[in-house]
C-alpha angles and dihedrals in degrees: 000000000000093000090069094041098110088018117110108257136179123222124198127197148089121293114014108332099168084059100054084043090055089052077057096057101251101137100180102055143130132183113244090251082059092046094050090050107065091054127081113243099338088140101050084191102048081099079068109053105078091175096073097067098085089040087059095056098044084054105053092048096055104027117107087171098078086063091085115147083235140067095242088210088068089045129095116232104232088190151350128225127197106196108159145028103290117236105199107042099175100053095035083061100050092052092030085057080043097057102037094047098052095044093252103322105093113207081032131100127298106271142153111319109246103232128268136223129188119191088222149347105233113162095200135340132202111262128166099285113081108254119051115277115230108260138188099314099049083056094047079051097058096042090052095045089060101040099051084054097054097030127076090218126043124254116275116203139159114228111202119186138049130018094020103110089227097068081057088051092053096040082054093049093041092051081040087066089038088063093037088058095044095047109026090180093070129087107231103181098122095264116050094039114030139154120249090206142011122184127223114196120194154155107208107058091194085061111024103021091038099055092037079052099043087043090066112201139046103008110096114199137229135186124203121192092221096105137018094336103080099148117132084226140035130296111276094203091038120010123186140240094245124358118215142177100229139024084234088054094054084050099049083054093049095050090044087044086055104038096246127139 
């Protein structure tokens, strides 16, 4: 991701997603409000959306990310990071299409599409209403939906998060150094020192259950019905390794597993 690190990128996301992107190191970013914002009737329906009058302002009072040295219209978008759930779809697609389309110069000629990243790939996820709410994946789905229509070459992105092994692997090797720091007399090089379980507790078994599951040894994988998952039995596509009612549940197995109390 150095190699974006001074190039102009778009994040898109609730809250304040150019910030999160500048922790990161990122030193040239907008927001995709802030984006939008700088071009002339990119969004036909912002005459619509009457409720983002008051985000506006609250964005343009608090914002350090629109003083850039450049207009960001005459700049080329290097990449685009979804890091949060988006909160206007329709309007997030359409400059999203813009951007991705015109490698990187919306209102210019096609070109080669910048590349884009999305933080997970989450299809739904439990909120308080009743029924899952569509996530992150439902909104990579729809973006992708449009684009491959309108585009001559299908959408290329790269998807981080569960249930990707890899997020198991770095969670291992980051606990690996925890326990290097708090013993410094033991070896912690993934062979000599090694865990004999780790749990994994979660809700969503095509997210949580399914990567435990896809990372092997030595994650050992445990569903809760405290979230999307409510059936009476196991998964059928990905069963756990153990099916409870309660998080505290799951806890209270895992202290008795491990003769702690």
């Amino acid at each position: 991701m150095r190699r974006f690190e001074n190039e102009l990128i778009v994040a898109v996301g609730k809250g304040e997603p150019a910030e999160v992107m500048s922790e990161y190191g990122f030193k040239n970013v907008l927001s995709i409000d802030e984006y939008a914002s700088c071009f002339d009737n990119i969004d036909p329906l912002a005459q619509y959306k009457k409720w983002t009058d008051k985000l506006d302002g609250n964005q343009s009072s608090k914002s350090k990310h629109t003083a850039l040295s450049n207009d960001p219209c005459s700049q080329r978008v290097a990449a685009v990071f979804v890091v949060s759930d988006s909160v206007d779809w329709s309007r997030d697609i359409q400059v999203l299409c813009d951007i991705l389309r015109t490698g990187g110069l919306p209102g210019k000629e096609i070109a080669h599409q910048p590349p884009l990243f999305f933080a997970n790939d989450d299809l739904a996820y439990q909120a308080l209403f009743p029924s899952e709410r569509l996530g992150m994946g439902a909104f990579r789905i729809a973006v992708e939906s449009v684009f491959n229509v309108i585009h001559p070459a299908a959408l290329k992105y790269t998807s981080y998060g569960k249930p990707n092994p890899s997020v198991f692997k770095n969670a291992e090797t980051v606990l690996m150094h925890v326990l290097q720091s708090c013993h410094t007399s033991h070896q912690v090089d993934g062979r000599k020192q090694f865990f004999k379980t780790l749990y994994m507790i979660g809700d969503n078994p095509s997210v949580d259950i399914k990567g435990a599951r896809q990372a092997g040894s030595p994650w050992f994988s445990i569903l809760t019905r405290t979230g999307v998952f409510k059936g009476k039995e196991n998964h059928d596509d990905f069963p756990a390794d153990l099916v409870v009612d309660t998080v505290e549940e799951a806890v209270d197995y895992i202290l008795s597993k491990e003769c702690i109390s």
